[in-house]
C-alpha positions as CSV (number, residue, x, y, z in Angstrom):
1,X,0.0,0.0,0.0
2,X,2.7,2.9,0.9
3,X,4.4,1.8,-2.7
4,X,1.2,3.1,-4.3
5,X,1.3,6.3,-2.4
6,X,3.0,8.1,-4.8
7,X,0.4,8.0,-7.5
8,X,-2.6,9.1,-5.4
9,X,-1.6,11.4,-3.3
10,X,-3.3,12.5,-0.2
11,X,-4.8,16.2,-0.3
12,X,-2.7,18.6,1.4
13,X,-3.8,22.3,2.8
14,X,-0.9,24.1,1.1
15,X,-2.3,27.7,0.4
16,X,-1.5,28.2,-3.4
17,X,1.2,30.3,-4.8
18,X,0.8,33.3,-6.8
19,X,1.9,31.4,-9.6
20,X,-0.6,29.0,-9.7
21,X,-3.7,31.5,-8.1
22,X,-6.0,32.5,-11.1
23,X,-7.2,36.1,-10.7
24,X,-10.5,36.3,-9.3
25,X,-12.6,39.2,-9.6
26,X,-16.6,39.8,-9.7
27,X,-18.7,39.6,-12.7
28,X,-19.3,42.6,-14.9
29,X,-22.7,43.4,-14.5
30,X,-24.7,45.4,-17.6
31,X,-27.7,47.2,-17.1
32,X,-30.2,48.5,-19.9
33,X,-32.1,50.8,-18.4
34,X,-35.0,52.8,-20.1
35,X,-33.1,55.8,-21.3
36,X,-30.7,53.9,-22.9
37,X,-33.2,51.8,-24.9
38,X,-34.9,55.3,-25.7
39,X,-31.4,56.8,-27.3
40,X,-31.1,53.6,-29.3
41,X,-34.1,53.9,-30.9
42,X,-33.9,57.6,-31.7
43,X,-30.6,56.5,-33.2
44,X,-31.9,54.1,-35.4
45,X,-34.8,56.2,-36.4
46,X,-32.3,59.2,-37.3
47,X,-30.3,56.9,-39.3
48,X,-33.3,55.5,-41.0
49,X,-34.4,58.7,-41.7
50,X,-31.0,60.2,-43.0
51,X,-30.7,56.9,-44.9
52,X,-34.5,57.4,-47.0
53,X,-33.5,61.3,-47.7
54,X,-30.1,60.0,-49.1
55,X,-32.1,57.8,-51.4
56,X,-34.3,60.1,-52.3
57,X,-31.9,62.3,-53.6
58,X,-30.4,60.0,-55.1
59,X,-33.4,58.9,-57.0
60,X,-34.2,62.5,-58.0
61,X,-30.9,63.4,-59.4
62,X,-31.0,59.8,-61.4
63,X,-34.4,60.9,-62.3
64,X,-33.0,64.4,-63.7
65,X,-30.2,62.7,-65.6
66,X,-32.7,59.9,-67.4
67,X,-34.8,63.2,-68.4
68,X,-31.9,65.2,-69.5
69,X,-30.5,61.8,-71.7
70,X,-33.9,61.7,-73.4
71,X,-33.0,64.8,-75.2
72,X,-30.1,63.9,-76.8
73,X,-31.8,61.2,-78.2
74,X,-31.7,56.8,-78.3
75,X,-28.4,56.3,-80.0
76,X,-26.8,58.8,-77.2
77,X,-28.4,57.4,-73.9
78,X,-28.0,54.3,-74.6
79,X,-24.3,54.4,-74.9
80,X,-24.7,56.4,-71.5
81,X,-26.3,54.0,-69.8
82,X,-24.2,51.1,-70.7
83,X,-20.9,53.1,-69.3
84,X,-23.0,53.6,-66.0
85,X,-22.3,51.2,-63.2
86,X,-24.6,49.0,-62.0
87,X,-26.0,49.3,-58.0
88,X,-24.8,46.4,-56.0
89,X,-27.5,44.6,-54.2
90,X,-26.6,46.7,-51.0
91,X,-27.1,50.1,-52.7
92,X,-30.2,49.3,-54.1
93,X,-32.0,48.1,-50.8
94,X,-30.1,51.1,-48.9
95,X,-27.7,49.4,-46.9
96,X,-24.8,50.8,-45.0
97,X,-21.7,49.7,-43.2
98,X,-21.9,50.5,-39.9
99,X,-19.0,52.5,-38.5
Protein backbone atom coordinates (compact mmCIF):
# COMPACT_ATOMS: atom_id res chain seq x y z
CA UNK A 1 0.00 0.00 0.00
CA UNK A 2 2.72 2.85 0.87
CA UNK A 3 4.42 1.78 -2.70
CA UNK A 4 1.24 3.14 -4.32
CA UNK A 5 1.25 6.34 -2.45
CA UNK A 6 3.01 8.13 -4.78
CA UNK A 7 0.37 7.96 -7.53
CA UNK A 8 -2.61 9.08 -5.36
CA UNK A 9 -1.56 11.42 -3.29
CA UNK A 10 -3.34 12.51 -0.18
CA UNK A 11 -4.83 16.24 -0.32
CA UNK A 12 -2.75 18.59 1.38
CA UNK A 13 -3.84 22.28 2.83
CA UNK A 14 -0.91 24.13 1.11
CA UNK A 15 -2.26 27.68 0.40
CA UNK A 16 -1.48 28.21 -3.38
CA UNK A 17 1.21 30.31 -4.75
CA UNK A 18 0.77 33.32 -6.80
CA UNK A 19 1.85 31.43 -9.64
CA UNK A 20 -0.64 28.99 -9.74
CA UNK A 21 -3.68 31.52 -8.09
CA UNK A 22 -6.05 32.47 -11.09
CA UNK A 23 -7.22 36.14 -10.73
CA UNK A 24 -10.54 36.32 -9.28
CA UNK A 25 -12.59 39.23 -9.57
CA UNK A 26 -16.59 39.80 -9.66
CA UNK A 27 -18.74 39.60 -12.71
CA UNK A 28 -19.27 42.57 -14.87
CA UNK A 29 -22.74 43.44 -14.55
CA UNK A 30 -24.66 45.40 -17.60
CA UNK A 31 -27.69 47.20 -17.12
CA UNK A 32 -30.15 48.52 -19.87
CA UNK A 33 -32.06 50.80 -18.41
CA UNK A 34 -35.02 52.79 -20.14
CA UNK A 35 -33.12 55.83 -21.30
CA UNK A 36 -30.70 53.92 -22.88
CA UNK A 37 -33.17 51.79 -24.94
CA UNK A 38 -34.91 55.31 -25.72
CA UNK A 39 -31.45 56.77 -27.29
CA UNK A 40 -31.06 53.57 -29.30
CA UNK A 41 -34.07 53.88 -30.88
CA UNK A 42 -33.90 57.58 -31.75
CA UNK A 43 -30.57 56.51 -33.19
CA UNK A 44 -31.92 54.05 -35.36
CA UNK A 45 -34.82 56.23 -36.40
CA UNK A 46 -32.33 59.22 -37.28
CA UNK A 47 -30.29 56.86 -39.28
CA UNK A 48 -33.26 55.48 -40.99
CA UNK A 49 -34.44 58.74 -41.67
CA UNK A 50 -31.02 60.18 -43.02
CA UNK A 51 -30.73 56.91 -44.87
CA UNK A 52 -34.47 57.43 -47.02
CA UNK A 53 -33.53 61.28 -47.68
CA UNK A 54 -30.07 60.04 -49.06
CA UNK A 55 -32.09 57.82 -51.39
CA UNK A 56 -34.30 60.13 -52.34
CA UNK A 57 -31.86 62.30 -53.62
CA UNK A 58 -30.39 59.96 -55.12
CA UNK A 59 -33.43 58.85 -57.01
CA UNK A 60 -34.16 62.50 -57.98
CA UNK A 61 -30.89 63.41 -59.36
CA UNK A 62 -31.00 59.82 -61.39
CA UNK A 63 -34.37 60.86 -62.34
CA UNK A 64 -32.95 64.44 -63.69
CA UNK A 65 -30.16 62.74 -65.63
CA UNK A 66 -32.68 59.93 -67.45
CA UNK A 67 -34.75 63.18 -68.36
CA UNK A 68 -31.86 65.17 -69.50
CA UNK A 69 -30.50 61.83 -71.74
CA UNK A 70 -33.87 61.67 -73.38
CA UNK A 71 -32.96 64.77 -75.15
CA UNK A 72 -30.14 63.90 -76.81
CA UNK A 73 -31.78 61.25 -78.23
CA UNK A 74 -31.71 56.82 -78.28
CA UNK A 75 -28.43 56.30 -79.98
CA UNK A 76 -26.77 58.76 -77.18
CA UNK A 77 -28.41 57.37 -73.93
CA UNK A 78 -27.99 54.27 -74.62
CA UNK A 79 -24.31 54.37 -74.92
CA UNK A 80 -24.67 56.44 -71.47
CA UNK A 81 -26.25 53.96 -69.75
CA UNK A 82 -24.22 51.08 -70.69
CA UNK A 83 -20.93 53.12 -69.27
CA UNK A 84 -23.05 53.64 -66.04
CA UNK A 85 -22.27 51.16 -63.20
CA UNK A 86 -24.65 49.02 -62.01
CA UNK A 87 -25.99 49.34 -58.00
CA UNK A 88 -24.83 46.43 -55.95
CA UNK A 89 -27.47 44.55 -54.20
CA UNK A 90 -26.55 46.68 -50.95
CA UNK A 91 -27.11 50.09 -52.75
CA UNK A 92 -30.22 49.32 -54.13
CA UNK A 93 -32.04 48.08 -50.85
CA UNK A 94 -30.06 51.07 -48.86
CA UNK A 95 -27.73 49.42 -46.87
CA UNK A 96 -24.76 50.83 -44.99
CA UNK A 97 -21.74 49.66 -43.18
CA UNK A 98 -21.86 50.54 -39.89
CA UNK A 99 -19.01 52.48 -38.52
Amino acid sequence: PNALNHLHPTPTSHQPTPSTMALRRPPTRIELKADDVEEYDKIMKDRRLIAEQQAMREQSHHQQQNTGSDFLGSATSSSYMSTQKKPSAAERIGYRRPR
